[in-house]
C-alpha positions as CSV (number, residue, x, y, z in Angstrom):
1,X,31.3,-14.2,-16.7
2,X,30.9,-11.2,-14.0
3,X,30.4,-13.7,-11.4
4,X,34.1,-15.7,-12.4
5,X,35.6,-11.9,-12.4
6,X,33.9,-11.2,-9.2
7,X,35.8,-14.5,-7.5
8,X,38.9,-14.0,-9.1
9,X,38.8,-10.7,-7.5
10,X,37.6,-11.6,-4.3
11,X,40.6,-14.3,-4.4
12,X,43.1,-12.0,-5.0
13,X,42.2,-9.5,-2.2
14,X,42.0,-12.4,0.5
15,X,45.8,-14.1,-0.9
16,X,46.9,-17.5,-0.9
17,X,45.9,-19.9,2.2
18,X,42.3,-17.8,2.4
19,X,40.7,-19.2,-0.6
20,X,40.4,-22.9,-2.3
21,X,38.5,-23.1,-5.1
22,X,37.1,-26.5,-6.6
23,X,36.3,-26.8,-9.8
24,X,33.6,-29.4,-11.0
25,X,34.0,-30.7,-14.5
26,X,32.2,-33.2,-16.2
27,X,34.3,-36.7,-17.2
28,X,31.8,-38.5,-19.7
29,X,32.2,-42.2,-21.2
30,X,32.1,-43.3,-24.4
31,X,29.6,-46.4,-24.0
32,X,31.5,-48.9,-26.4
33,X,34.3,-48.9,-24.9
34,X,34.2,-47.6,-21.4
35,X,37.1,-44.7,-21.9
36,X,36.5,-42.1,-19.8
37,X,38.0,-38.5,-21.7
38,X,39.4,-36.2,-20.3
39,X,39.4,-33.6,-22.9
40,X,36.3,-31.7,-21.8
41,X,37.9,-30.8,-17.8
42,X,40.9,-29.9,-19.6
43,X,39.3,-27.5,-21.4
44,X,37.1,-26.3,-18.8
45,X,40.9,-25.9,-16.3
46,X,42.3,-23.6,-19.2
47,X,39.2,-21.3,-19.7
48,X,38.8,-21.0,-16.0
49,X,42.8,-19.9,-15.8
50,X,42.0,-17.5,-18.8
51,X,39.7,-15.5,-16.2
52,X,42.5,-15.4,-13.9
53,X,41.4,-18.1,-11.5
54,X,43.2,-21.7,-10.6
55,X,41.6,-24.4,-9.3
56,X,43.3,-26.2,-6.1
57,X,41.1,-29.4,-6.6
58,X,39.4,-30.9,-8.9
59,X,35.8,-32.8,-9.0
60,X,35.3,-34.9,-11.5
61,X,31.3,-36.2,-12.8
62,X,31.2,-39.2,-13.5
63,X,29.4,-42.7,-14.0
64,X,32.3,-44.7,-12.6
65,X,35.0,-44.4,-10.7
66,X,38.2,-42.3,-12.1
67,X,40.8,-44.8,-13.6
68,X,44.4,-44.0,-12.7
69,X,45.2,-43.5,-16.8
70,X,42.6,-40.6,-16.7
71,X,43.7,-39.3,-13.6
72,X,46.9,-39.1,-14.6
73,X,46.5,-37.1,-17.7
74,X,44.2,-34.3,-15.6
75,X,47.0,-34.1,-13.1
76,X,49.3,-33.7,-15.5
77,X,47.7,-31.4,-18.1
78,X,45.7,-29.3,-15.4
79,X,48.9,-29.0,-13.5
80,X,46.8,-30.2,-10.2
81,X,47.9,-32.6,-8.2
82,X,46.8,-36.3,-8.3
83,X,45.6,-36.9,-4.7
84,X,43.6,-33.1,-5.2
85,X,41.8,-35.2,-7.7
86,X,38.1,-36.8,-7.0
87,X,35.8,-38.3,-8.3
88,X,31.7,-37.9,-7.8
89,X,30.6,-41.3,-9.7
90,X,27.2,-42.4,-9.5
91,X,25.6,-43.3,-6.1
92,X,22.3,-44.5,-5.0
93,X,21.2,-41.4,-3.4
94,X,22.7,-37.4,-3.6
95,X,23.4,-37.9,0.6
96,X,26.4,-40.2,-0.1
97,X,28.8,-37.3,-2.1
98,X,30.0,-36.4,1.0
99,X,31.0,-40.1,1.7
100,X,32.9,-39.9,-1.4
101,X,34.5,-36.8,-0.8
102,X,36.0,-38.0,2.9
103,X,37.0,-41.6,1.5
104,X,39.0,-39.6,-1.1
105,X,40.7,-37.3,1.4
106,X,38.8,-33.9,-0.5
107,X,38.5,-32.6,3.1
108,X,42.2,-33.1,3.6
109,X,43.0,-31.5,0.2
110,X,41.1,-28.5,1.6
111,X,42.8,-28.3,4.7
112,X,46.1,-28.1,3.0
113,X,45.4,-25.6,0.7
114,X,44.0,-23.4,3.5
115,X,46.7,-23.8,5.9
116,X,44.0,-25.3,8.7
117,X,45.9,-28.5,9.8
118,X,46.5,-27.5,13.0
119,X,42.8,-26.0,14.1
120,X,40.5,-28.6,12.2
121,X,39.6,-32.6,12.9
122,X,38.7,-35.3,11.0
123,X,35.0,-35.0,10.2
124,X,32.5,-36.8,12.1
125,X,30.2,-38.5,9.7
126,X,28.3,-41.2,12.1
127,X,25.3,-39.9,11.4
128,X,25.1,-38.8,8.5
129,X,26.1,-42.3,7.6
130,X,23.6,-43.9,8.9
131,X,20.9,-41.6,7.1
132,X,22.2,-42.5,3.9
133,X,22.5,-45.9,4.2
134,X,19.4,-45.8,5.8
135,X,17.5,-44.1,2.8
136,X,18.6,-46.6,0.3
137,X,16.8,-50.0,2.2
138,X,13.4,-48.0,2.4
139,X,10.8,-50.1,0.5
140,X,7.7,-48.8,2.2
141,X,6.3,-46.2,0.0
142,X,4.2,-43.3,0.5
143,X,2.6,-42.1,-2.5
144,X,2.4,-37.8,-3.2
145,X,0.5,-36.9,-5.9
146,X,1.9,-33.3,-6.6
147,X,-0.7,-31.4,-8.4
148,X,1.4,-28.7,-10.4
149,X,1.3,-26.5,-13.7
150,X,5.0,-27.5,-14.4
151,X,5.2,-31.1,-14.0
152,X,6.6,-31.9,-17.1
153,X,10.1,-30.5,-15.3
154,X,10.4,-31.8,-12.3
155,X,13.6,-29.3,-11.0
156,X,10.6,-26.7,-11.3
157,X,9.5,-27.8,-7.9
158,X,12.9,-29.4,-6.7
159,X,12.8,-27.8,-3.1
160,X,9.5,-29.0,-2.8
161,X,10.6,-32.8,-3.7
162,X,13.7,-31.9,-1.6
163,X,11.6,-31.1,1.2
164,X,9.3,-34.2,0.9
165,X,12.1,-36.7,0.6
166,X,13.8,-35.4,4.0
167,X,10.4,-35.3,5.6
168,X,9.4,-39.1,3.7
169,X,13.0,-40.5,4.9
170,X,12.5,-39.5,9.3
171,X,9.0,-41.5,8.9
172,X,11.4,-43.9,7.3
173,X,9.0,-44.4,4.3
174,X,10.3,-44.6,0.0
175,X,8.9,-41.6,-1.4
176,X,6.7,-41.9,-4.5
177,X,5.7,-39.0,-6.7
178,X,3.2,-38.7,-9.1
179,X,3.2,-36.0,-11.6
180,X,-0.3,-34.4,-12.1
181,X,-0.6,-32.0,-14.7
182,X,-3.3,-29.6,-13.0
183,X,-5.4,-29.2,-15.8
184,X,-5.8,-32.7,-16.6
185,X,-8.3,-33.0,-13.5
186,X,-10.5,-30.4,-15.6
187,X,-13.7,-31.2,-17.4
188,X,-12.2,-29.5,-20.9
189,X,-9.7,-32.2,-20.8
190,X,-12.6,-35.3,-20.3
191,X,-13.6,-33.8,-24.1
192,X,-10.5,-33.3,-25.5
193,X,-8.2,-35.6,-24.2
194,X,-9.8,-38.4,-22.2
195,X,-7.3,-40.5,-21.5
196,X,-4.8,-38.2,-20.1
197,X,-8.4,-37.1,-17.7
198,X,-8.9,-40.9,-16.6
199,X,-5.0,-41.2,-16.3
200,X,-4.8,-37.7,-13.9
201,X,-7.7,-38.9,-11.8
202,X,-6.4,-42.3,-11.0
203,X,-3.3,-41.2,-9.2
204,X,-5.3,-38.5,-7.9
205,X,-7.5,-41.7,-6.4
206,X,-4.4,-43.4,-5.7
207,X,-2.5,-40.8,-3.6
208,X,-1.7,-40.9,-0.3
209,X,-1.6,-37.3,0.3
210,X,-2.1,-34.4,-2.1
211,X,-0.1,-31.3,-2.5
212,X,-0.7,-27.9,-4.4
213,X,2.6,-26.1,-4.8
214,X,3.2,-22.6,-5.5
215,X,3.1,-20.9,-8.8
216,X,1.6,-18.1,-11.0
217,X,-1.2,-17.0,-13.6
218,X,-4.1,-19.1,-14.5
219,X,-3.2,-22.0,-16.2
220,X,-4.5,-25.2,-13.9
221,X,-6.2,-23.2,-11.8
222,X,-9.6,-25.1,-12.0
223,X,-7.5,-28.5,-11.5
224,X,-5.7,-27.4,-8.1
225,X,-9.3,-26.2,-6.9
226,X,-10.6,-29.8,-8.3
227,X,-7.7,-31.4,-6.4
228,X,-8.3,-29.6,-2.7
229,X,-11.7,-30.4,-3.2
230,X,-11.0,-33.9,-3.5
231,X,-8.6,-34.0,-0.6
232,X,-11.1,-31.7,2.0
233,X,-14.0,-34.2,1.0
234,X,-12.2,-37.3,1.0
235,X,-10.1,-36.6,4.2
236,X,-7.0,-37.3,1.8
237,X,-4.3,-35.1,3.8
238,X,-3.6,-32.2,2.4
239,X,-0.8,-29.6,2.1
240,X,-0.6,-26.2,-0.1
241,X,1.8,-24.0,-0.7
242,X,1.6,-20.4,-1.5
243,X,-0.9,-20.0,-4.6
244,X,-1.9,-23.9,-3.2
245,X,-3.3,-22.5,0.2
246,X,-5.0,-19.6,-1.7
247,X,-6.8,-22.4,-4.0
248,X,-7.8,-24.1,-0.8
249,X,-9.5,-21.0,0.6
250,X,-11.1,-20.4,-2.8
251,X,-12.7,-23.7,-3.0
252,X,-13.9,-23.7,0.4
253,X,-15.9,-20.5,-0.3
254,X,-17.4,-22.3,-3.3
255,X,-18.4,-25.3,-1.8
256,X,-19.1,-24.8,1.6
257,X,-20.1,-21.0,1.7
258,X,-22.0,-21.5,-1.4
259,X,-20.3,-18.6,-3.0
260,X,-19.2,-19.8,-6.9
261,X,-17.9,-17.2,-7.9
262,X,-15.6,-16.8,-5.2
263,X,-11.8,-15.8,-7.1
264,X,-8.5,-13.9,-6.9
265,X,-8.5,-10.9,-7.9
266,X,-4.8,-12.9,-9.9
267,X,-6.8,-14.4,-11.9
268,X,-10.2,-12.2,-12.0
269,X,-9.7,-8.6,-11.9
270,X,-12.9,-7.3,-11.4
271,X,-14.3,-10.6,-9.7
272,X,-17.3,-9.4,-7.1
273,X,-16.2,-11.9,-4.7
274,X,-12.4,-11.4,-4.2
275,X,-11.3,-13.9,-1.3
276,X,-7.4,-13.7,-3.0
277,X,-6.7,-10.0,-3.1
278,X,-3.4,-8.3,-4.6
279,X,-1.5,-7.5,-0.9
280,X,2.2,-6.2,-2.0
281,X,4.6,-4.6,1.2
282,X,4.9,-1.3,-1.3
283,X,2.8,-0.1,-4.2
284,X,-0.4,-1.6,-4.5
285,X,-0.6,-0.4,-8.5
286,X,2.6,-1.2,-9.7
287,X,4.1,-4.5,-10.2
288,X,7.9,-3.9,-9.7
289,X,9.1,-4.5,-6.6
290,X,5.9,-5.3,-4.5
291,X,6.5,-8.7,-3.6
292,X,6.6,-9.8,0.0
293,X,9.8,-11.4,-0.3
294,X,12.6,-13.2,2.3
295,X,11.8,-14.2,6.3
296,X,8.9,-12.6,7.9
297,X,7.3,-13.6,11.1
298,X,4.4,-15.4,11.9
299,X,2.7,-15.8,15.2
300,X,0.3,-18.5,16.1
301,X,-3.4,-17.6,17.1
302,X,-3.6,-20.8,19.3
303,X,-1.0,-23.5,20.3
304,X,-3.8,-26.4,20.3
305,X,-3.7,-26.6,16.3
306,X,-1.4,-29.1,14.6
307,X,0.6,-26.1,12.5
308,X,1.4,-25.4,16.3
309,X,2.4,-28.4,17.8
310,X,4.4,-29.3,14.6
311,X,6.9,-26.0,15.4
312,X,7.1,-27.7,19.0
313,X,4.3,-25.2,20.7
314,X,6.5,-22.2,19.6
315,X,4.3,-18.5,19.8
316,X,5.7,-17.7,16.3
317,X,8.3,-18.9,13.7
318,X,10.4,-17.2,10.9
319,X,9.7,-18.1,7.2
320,X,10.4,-17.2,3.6
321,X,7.3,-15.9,1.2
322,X,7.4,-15.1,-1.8
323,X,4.0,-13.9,-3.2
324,X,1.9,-10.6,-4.2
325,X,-1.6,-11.9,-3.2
326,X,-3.2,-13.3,-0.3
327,X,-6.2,-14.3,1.8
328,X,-8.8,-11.0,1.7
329,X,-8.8,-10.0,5.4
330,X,-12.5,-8.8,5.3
331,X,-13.8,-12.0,4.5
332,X,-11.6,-13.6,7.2
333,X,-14.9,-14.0,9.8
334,X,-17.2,-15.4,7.5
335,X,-14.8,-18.5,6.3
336,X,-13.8,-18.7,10.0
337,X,-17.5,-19.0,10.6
338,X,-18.2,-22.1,8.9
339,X,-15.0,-23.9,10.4
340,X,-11.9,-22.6,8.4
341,X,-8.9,-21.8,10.8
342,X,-6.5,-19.2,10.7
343,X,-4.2,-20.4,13.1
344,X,-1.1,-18.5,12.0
345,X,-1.2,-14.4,11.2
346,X,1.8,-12.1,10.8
347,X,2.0,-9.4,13.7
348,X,-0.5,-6.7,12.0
349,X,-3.3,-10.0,11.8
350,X,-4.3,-8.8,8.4
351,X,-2.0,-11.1,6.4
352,X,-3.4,-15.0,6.9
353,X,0.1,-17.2,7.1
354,X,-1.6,-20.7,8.0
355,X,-5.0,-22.5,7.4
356,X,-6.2,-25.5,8.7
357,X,-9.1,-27.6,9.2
358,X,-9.8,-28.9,12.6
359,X,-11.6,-31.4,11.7
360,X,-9.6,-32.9,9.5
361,X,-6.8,-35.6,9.5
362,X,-4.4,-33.1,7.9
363,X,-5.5,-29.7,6.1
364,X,-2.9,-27.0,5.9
365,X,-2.5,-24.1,3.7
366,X,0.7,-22.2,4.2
367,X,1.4,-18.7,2.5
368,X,5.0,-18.8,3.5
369,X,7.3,-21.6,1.3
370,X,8.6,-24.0,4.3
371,X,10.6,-26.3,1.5
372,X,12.8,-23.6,1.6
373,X,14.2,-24.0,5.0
374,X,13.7,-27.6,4.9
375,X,16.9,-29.9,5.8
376,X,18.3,-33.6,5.6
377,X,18.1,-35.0,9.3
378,X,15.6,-31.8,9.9
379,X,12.8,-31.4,7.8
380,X,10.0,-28.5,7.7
381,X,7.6,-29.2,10.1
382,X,4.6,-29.2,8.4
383,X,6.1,-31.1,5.5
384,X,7.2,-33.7,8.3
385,X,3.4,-34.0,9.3
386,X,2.2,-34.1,6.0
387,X,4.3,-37.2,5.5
388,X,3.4,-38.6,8.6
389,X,-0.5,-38.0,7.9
390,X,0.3,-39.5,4.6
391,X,1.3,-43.2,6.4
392,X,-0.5,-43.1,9.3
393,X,2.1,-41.8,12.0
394,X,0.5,-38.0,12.3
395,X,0.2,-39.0,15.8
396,X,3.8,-39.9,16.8
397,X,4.7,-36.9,14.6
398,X,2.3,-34.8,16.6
399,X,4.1,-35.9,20.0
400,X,7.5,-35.7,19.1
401,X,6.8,-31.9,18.1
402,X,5.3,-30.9,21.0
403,X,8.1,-31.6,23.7
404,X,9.7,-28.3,24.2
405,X,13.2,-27.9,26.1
406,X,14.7,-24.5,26.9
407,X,12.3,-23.3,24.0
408,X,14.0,-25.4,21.5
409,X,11.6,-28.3,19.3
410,X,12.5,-31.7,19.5
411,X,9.8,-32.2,16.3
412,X,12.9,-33.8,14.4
413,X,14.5,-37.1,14.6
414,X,18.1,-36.7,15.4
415,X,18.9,-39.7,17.0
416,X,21.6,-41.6,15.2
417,X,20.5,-44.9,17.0
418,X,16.5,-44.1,15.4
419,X,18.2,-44.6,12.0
420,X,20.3,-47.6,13.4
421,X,17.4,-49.9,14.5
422,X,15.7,-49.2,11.2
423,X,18.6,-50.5,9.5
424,X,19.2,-53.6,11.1
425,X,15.5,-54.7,10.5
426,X,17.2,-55.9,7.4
427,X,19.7,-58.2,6.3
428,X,21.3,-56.5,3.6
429,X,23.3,-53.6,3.7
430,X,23.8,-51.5,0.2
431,X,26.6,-50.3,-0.4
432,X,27.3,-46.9,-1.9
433,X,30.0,-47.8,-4.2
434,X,27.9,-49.8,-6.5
435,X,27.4,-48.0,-9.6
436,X,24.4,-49.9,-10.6
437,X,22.2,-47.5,-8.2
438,X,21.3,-43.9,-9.4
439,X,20.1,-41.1,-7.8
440,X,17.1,-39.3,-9.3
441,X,13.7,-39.4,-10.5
442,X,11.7,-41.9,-13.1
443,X,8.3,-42.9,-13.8
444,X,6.8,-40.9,-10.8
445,X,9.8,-41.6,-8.5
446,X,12.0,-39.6,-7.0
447,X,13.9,-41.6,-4.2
């Protein structure tokens, strides 16, 4: 409610011609007889005007495409008019709203309502086309298993499947995710549930890469260790996240430094070998506010790691974080010592923002969250190699990442004509208007 006050404000200040607001309302149908009703946006319209706030056009959810009897009656009892009306029915992928929304004039509906006729052109869509198109004809899958403490709801991790579909669509590859509950890898759950054990370890087995996402507290701790493990040994690439590259540097210490009872101080206090230690930007005893929150720098220790060449060779990048603990910097020489790498410090070189393993097809631990910056047509970089480790194209990755010009990395496909010779090396073209075809996620995948 303060938030619709704050924009009816903010509308009023700027006037009329400075401010278009669309509303998005939901248009369900009744499955017997396919009548879509109208009653619900109507509603919605009048408790919107009741904060003082009009809509100029209107969205409408739905499962199929707004019949002219429905369309009618919301033009006519929302006082909108009809060709300010649009529908967002169901397409095979998320990419193709804004299709939708240019076939149905929306942009020109904007235009109007902000006085922009004469400054603005007809938006150039080519490529964003032929990414879309693209996306629905991948059969190819690469197979993720995403190792988690909130898998049972998937929009827990949504920038992270976000991030991994951009990256799994420039390898031009169908992205398959499997759902691993972390503490299902755990011995306590061969005894008490040994099924849903046998069940966690064969996708584990069955993944093509392996990643530890970010989170907090204990719970599926053990699992994520059990799961980096598995990856590091197995030379399954690997990518973690946050609290994922902090498991990564405490199962190392365990198994190859020999130190078992190597922790975080998160999750043991008093532990007397704290590799994870509590590192906040203010006070180190109290919890408010101590995060290390929003974009901070980090530089790169040597431009011959893949973290590196990923970034296109740059000397240091800008990304989010969002933690309290990280890699103990007086223990940083003794895992470097037995062949961890951290290639990427913040300017100080106490805080550890990237580990690798050299000697590995694709190891990385990153304490910053690069879903968060990650973009259709240009995906995080290391998400991008992960993918590419994942099916076998590190290597062309690798290459495409490393040409600099003027400073600026090429690491990303942008090439409308890339996405055009992968779609004509089939003979079928899908259409987007097809309601058949849903966007989302079931049974492990999210495409």
């Amino acid at each position: 409610m303060p938030f619709i006050q704050a924009l009816g404000q903010f509308s009023y200040r700027v006037g009329a011609g400075n401010f278009c607001l669309v509303h998005v309302s939901l248009v369900p149908v009744l499955n017997v007889v396919g009548e879509q009703k109208t009653k619900p946006t109507q509603h919605s319209v009048r408790a919107l005007r009741g904060q003082g706030l009009t809509p100029h056009i209107l969205a409408c959810r739905s499962t199929m495409v707004l019949d002219e009897n429905a369309k009618g009656k919301l033009s006519q009892f929302c006082l909108i008019p009809a060709e300010n009306i649009v529908t967002l029915y169901d397409v095979p992928n998320i990419w193709h709203i804004p299709l939708l929304l240019r076939d149905q004039k929306a942009h020109e509906a904007m235009f109007k309502v902000l006085n922009l006729h004469g400054v603005t052109k007809e938006p150039n869509l080519e490529e964003w086309t032929c990414r879309a198109e693209s996306s629905d004809l991948l059969h190819e899958p690469v197979r993720i298993a995403l190792v988690g403490k909130y898998t049972c709801l998937s929009d827990s991790y949504l920038s992270v499947l976000k991030a991994l579909l951009h990256a799994s669509v420039d390898c031009q590859k169908k992205l398959v995710v499997d759902w691993i509950p972390a503490s299902n890898l755990e011995s306590a759950t061969a005894k008490e549930n040994p099924d849903a054990f046998k069940a966690a370890w064969k996708l584990l087995k069955g993944a093509d890469g392996v990643l530890v996402p970010g989170g907090f507290g204990d719970r599926g701790v053990q699992g994520k260790i059990i799961a980096a493990k598995y990856a590091r040994e197995n030379r399954i690439p690997f990518l973690g996240i946050c609290l994922g590259m902090q498991i990564a540097v405490i199962e190392f210490a365990r198994s190859v430094l020999g130190v078992q009872d190597a922790n975080s101080t998160e999750f043991e206090p008093h532990t007397k070998s704290p590799y994870i230690i509590f590192m906040p930007e203010g006070s180190k005893t109290h919890m408010g506010g101590t995060m290390r929150l929003g974009s901070r720098r980090t530089y790169f220790q040597t431009k011959e790691c893949k973290s590196a060449k990923l970034y296109g060779c740059k000397s240091f990048i800008d990304e989010r974080h969002r933690h309290r603990y990280e890699v103990n910097p007086d223990l940083v020489a003794r895992l470097e010592n037995a062949g961890l790498s951290f290639t990427g410090k913040d300017e100080t070189g106490q805080r550890m923002e990237i580990v690798e393993l050299p000697n590995h097809p694709y190891f990385i631990g990153a304490q910053f969250h690069p879903e968060f910056k990650s973009r259709p047509g240009k995906p995080s970089p290391l998400f991008l190699g992960f993918i590419g480790a994942a099916c076998g194209q590190l290597d062309a990755v690798l290459q495409r990442s490393s040409i600099v010009d003027n400073g600026l990395s090429k690491g990303v496909i942008n090439d409308i004509s890339a996405v055009k010779t992968y779609r004509t090396r089939t003979a079928t073209r899908t259409t987007y208007r097809s309601a058949e075809y849903v966007y989302g996620s079931c049974n492990g995948l999210h495409f």
